[in-house]
VMD Tcl script that builds the backbone (N, CA, C; Angstrom):
set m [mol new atoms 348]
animate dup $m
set s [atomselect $m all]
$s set {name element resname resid chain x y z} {
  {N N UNK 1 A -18.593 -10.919 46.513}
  {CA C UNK 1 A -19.035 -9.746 45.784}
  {C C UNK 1 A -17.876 -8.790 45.533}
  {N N UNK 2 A -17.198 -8.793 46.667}
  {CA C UNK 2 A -15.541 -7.686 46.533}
  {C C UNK 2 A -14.822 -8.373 45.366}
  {N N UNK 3 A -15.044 -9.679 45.079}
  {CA C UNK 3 A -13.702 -10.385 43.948}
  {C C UNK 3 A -14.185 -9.840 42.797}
  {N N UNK 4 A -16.195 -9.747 42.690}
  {CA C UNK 4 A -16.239 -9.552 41.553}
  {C C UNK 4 A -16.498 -7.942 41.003}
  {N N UNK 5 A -16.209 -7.757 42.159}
  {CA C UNK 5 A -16.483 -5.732 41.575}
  {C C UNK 5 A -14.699 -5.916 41.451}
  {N N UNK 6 A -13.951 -6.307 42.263}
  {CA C UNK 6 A -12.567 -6.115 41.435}
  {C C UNK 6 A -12.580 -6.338 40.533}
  {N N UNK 7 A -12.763 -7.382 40.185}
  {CA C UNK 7 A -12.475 -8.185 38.391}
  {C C UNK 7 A -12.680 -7.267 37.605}
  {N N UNK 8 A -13.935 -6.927 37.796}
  {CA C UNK 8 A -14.606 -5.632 36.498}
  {C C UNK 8 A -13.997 -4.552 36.862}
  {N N UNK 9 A -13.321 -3.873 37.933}
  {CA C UNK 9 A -12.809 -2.700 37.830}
  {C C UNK 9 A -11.149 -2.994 37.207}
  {N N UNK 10 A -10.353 -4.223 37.491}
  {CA C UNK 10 A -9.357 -4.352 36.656}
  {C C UNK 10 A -9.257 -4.644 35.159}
  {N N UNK 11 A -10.433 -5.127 34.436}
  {CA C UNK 11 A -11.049 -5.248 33.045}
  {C C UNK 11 A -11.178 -4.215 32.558}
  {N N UNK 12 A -12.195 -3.063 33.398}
  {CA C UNK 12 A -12.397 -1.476 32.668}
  {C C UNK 12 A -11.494 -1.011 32.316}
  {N N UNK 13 A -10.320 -1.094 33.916}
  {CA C UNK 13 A -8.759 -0.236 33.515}
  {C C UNK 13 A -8.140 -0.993 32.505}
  {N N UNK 14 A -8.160 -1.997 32.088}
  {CA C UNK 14 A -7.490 -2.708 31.366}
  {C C UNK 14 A -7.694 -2.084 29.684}
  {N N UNK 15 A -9.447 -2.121 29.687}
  {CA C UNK 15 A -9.770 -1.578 28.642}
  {C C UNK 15 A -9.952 -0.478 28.082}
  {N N UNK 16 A -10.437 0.420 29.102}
  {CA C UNK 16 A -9.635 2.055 29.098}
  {C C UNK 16 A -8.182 2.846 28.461}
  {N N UNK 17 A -7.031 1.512 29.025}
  {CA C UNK 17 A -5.610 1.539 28.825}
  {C C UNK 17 A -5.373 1.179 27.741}
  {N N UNK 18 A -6.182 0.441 26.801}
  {CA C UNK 18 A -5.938 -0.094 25.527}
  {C C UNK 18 A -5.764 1.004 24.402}
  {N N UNK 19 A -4.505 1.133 24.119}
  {CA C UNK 19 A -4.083 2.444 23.106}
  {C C UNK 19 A -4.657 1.613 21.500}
  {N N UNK 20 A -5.349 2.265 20.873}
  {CA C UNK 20 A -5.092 1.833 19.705}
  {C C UNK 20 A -4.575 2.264 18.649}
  {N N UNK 21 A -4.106 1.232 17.381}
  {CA C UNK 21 A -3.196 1.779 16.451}
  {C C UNK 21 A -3.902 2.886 15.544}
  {N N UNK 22 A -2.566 3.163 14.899}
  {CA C UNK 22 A -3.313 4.104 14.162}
  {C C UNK 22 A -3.466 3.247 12.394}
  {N N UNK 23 A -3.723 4.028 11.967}
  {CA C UNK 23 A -4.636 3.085 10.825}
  {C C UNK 23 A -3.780 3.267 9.830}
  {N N UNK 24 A -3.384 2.030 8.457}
  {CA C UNK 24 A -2.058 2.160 7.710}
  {C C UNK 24 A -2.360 3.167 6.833}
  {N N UNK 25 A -0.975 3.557 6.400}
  {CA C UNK 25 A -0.552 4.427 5.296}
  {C C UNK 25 A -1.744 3.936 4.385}
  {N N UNK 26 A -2.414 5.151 3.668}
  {CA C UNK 26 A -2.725 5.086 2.480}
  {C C UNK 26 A -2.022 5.021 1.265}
  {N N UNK 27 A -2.517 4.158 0.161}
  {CA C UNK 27 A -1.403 4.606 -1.236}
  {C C UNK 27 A -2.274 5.475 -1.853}
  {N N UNK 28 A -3.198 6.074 -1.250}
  {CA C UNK 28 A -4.070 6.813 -2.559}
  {C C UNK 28 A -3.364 8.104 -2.816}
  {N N UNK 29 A -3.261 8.561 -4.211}
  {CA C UNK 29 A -2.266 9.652 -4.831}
  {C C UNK 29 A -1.589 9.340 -5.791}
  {N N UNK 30 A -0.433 10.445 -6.130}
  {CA C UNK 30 A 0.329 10.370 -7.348}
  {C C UNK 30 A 1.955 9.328 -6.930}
  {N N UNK 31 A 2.378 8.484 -7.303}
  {CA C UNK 31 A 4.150 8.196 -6.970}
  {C C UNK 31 A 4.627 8.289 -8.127}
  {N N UNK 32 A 6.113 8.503 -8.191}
  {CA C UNK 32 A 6.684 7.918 -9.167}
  {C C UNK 32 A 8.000 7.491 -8.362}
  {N N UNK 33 A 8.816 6.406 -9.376}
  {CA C UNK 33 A 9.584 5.623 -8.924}
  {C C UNK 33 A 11.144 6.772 -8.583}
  {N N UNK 34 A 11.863 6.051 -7.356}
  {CA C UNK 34 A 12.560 6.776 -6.662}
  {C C UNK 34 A 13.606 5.868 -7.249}
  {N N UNK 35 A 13.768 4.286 -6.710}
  {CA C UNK 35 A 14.603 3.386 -7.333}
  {C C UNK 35 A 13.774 2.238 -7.582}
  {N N UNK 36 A 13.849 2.316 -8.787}
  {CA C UNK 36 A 13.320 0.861 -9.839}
  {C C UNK 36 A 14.095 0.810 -10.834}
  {N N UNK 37 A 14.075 -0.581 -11.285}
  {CA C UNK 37 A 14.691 -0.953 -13.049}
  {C C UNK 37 A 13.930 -0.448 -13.975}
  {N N UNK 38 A 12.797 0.133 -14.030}
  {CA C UNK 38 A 12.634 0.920 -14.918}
  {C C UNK 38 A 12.007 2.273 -14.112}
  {N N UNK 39 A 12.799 3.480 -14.414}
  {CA C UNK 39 A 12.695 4.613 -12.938}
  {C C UNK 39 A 11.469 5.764 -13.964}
  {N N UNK 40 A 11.717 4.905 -14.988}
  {CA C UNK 40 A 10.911 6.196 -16.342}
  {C C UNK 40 A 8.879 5.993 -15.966}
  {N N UNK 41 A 8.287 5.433 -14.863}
  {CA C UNK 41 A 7.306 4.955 -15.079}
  {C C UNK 41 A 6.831 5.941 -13.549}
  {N N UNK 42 A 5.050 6.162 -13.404}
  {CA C UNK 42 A 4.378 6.906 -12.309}
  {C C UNK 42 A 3.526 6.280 -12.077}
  {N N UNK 43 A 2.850 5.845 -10.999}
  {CA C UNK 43 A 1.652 5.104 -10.626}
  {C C UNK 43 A 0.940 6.275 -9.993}
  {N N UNK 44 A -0.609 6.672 -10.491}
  {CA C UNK 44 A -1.836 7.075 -9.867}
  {C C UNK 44 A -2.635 5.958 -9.163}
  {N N UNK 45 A -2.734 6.210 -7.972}
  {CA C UNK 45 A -4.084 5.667 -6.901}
  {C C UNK 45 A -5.313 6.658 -6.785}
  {N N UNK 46 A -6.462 6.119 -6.826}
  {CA C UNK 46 A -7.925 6.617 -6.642}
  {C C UNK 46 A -7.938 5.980 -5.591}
  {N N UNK 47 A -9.699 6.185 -5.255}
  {CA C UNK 47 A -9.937 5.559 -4.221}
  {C C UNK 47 A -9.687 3.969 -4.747}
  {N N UNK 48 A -10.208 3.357 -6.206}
  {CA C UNK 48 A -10.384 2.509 -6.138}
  {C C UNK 48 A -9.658 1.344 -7.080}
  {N N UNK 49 A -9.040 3.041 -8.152}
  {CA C UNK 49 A -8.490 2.422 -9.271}
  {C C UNK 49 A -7.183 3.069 -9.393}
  {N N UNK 50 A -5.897 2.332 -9.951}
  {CA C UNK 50 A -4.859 2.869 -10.576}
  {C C UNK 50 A -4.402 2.742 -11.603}
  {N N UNK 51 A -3.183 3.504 -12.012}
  {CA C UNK 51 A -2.875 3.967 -13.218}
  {C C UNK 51 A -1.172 3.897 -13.299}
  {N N UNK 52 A -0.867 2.622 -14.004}
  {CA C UNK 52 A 0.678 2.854 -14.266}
  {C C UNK 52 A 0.800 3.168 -15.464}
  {N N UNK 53 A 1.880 4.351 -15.518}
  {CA C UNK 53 A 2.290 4.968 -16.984}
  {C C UNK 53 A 3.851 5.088 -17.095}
  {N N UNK 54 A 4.003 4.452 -18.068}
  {CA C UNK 54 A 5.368 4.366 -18.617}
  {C C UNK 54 A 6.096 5.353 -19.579}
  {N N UNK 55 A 7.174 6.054 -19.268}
  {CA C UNK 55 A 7.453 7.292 -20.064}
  {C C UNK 55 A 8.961 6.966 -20.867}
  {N N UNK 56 A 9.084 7.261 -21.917}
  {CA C UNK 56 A 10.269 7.237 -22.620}
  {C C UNK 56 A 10.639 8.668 -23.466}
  {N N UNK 57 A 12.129 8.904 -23.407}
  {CA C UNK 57 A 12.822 10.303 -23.921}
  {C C UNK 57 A 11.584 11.611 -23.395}
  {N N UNK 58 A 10.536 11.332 -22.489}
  {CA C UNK 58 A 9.779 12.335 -21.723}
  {C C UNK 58 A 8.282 12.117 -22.335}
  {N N UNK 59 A 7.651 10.638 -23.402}
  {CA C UNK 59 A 6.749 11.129 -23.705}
  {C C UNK 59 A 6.201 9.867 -23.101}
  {N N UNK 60 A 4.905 9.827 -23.059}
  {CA C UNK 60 A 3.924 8.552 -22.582}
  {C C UNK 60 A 3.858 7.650 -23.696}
  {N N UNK 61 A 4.454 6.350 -23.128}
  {CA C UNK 61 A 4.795 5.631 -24.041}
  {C C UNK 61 A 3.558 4.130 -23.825}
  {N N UNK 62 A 3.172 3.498 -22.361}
  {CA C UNK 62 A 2.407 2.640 -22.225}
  {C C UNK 62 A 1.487 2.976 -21.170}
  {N N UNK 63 A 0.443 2.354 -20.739}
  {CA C UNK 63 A -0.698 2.658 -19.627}
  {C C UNK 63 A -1.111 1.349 -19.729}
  {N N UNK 64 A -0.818 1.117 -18.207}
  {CA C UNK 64 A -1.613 -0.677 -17.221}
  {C C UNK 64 A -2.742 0.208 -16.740}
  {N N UNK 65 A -3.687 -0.119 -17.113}
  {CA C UNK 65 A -5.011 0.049 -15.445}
  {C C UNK 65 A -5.796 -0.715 -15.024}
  {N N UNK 66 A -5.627 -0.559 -13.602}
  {CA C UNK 66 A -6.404 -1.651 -12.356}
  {C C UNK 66 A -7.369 -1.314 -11.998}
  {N N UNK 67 A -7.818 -2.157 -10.841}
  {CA C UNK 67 A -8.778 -2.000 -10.277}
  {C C UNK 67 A -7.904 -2.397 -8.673}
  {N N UNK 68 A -8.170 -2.013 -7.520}
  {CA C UNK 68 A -7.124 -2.512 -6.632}
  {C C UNK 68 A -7.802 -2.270 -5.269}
  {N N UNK 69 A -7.333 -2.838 -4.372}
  {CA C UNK 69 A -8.208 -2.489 -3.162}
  {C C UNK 69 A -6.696 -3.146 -1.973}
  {N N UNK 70 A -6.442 -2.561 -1.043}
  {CA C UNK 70 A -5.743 -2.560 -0.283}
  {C C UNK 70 A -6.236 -3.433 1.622}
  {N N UNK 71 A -5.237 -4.436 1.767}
  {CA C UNK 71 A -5.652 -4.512 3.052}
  {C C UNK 71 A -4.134 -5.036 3.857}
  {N N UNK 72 A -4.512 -3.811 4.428}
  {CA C UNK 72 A -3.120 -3.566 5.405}
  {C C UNK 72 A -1.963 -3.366 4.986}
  {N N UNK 73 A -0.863 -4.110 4.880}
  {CA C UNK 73 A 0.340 -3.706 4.226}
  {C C UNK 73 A 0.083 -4.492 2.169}
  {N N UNK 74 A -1.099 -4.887 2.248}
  {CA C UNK 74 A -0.541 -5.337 0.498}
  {C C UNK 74 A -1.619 -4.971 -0.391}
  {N N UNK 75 A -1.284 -4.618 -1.597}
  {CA C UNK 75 A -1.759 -4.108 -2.358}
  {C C UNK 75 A -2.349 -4.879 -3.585}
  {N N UNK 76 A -4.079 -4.958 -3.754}
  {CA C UNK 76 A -4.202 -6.321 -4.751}
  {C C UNK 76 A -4.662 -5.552 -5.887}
  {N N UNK 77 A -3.939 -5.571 -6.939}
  {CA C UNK 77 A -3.697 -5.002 -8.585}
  {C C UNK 77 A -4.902 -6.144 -9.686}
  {N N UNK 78 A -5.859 -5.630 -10.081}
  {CA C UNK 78 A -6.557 -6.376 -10.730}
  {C C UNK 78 A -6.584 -5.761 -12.215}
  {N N UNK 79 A -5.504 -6.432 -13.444}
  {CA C UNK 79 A -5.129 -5.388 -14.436}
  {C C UNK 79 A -6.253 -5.779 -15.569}
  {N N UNK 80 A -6.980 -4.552 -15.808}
  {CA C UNK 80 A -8.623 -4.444 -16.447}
  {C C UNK 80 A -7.925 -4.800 -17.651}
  {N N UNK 81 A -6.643 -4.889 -18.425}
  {CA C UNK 81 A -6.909 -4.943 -20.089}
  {C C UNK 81 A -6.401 -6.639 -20.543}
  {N N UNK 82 A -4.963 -7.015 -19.272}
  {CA C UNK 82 A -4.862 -8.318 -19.246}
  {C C UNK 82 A -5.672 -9.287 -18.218}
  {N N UNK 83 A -6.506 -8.744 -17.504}
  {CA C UNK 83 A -7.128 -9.762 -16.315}
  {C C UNK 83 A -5.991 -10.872 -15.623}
  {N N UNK 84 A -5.074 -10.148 -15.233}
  {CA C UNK 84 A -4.055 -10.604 -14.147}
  {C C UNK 84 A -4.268 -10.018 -13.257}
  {N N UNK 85 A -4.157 -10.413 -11.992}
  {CA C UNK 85 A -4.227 -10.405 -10.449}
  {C C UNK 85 A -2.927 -10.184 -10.222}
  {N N UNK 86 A -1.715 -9.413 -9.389}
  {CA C UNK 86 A -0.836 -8.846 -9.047}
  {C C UNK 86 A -1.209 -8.489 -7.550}
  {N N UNK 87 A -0.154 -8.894 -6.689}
  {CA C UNK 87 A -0.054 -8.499 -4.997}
  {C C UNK 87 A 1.033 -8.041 -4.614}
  {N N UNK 88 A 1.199 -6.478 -4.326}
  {CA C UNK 88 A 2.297 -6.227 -3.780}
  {C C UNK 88 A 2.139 -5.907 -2.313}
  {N N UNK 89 A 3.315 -6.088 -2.139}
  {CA C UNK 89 A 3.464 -5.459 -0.033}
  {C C UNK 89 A 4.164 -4.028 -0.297}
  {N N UNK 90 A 3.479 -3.460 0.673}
  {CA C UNK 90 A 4.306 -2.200 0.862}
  {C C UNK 90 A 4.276 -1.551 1.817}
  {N N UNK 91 A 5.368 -1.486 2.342}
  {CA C UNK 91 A 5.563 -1.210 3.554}
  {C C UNK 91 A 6.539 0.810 3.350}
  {N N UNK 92 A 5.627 1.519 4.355}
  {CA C UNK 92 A 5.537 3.084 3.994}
  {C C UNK 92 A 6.844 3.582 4.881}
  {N N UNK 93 A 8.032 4.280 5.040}
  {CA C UNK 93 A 9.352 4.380 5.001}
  {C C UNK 93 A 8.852 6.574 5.200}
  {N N UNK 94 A 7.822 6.695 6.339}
  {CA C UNK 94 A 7.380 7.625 6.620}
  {C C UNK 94 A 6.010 8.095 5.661}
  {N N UNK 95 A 5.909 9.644 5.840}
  {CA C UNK 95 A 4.699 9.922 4.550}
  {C C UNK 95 A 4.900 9.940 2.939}
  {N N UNK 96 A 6.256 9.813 2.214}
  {CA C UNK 96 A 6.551 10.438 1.179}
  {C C UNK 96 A 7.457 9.389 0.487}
  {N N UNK 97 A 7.637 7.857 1.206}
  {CA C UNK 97 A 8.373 7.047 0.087}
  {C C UNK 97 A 7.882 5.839 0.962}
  {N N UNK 98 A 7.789 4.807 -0.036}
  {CA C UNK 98 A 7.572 3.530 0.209}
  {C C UNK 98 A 8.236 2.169 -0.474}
  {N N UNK 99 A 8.401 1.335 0.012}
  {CA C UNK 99 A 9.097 0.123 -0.806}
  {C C UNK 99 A 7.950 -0.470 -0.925}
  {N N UNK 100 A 8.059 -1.108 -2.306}
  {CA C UNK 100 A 7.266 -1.907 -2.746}
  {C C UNK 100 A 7.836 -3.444 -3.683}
  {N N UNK 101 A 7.332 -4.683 -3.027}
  {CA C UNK 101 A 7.757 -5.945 -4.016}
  {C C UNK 101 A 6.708 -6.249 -3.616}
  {N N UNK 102 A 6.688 -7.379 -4.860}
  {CA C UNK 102 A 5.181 -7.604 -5.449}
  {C C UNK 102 A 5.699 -9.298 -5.297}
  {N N UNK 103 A 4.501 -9.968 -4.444}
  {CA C UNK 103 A 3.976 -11.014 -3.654}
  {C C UNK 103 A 4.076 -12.337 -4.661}
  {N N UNK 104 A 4.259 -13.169 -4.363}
  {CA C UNK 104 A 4.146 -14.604 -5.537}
  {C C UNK 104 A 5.033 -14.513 -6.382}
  {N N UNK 105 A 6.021 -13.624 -6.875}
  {CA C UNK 105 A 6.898 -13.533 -8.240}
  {C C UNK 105 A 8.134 -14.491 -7.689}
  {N N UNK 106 A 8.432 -15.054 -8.698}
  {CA C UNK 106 A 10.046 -16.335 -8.330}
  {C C UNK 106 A 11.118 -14.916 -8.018}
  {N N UNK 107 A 10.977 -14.637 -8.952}
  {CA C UNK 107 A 12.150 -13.128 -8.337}
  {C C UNK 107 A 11.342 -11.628 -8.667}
  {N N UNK 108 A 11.603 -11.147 -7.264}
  {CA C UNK 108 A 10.880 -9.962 -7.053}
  {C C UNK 108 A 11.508 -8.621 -7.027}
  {N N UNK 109 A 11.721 -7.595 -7.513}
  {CA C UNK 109 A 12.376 -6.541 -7.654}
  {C C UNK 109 A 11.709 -5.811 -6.321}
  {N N UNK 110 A 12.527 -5.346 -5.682}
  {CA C UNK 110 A 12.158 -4.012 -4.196}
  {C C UNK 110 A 12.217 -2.733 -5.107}
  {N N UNK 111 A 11.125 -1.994 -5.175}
  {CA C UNK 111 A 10.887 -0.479 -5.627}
  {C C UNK 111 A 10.775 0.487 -4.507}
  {N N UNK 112 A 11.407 1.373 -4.612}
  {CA C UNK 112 A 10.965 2.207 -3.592}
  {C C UNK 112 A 10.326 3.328 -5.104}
  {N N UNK 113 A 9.090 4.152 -4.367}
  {CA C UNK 113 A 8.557 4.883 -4.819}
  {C C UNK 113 A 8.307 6.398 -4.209}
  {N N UNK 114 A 7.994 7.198 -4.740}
  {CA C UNK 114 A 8.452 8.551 -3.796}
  {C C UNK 114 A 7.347 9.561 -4.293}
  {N N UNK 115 A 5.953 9.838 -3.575}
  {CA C UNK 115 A 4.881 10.730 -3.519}
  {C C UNK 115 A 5.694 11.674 -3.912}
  {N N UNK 116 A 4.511 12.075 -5.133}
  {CA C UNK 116 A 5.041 13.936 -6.361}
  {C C UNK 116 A 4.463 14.443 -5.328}
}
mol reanalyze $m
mol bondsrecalc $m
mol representation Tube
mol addrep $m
């Protein structure tokens, strides 16, 4: 009976002691690009949907929009006007910049992006 009230009192502490993580970076908000090959472009996140806009000599020149839903570090881009599927990883570089390359491409460009 002593082995098994130990057991369970080293299990409780065990499980008591269990720190848990904290939960990932959100992308929901405004970015625009910090370093990319094309630096002229801003991505909006909703809860559910985003918005890439492309700017030239300062005016709005193109608009992608998704549909996207996030789990854990990658980001799945579902683009409503071409119906392409797009996966990026992004891994958050504190609260206010993140790198981002996008999953499956033969060659993948690293973006870092930087919350307005």
């Amino acid at each position: 009976m002593q082995k098994i009230t130990l057991l369970f009192l080293v299990i409780f502490t065990a499980l008591s002691c269990h720190k848990e993580h904290d939960a990932p970076a959100a992308i929901v908000g405004d970015w625009q690009c910090l370093v990319c090959v094309n630096k002229d472009q801003t991505w909006q996140f909703t809860e559910s949907e985003a918005k890439q806009t492309f700017y030239a000599a300062g005016q709005e020149v193109w608009v992608n929009r998704f549909h996207y839903w996030q789990q854990n570090d990658t980001i799945n881009l579902f683009n409503t006007g071409s119906e392409t599927h797009t996966a990026m990883r992004v891994r958050f570089l504190g609260s206010a910049v993140c790198e981002v390359s996008q999953l499956g491409a033969f060659i993948s460009e690293t973006q870092y992006w930087e919350r307005k």
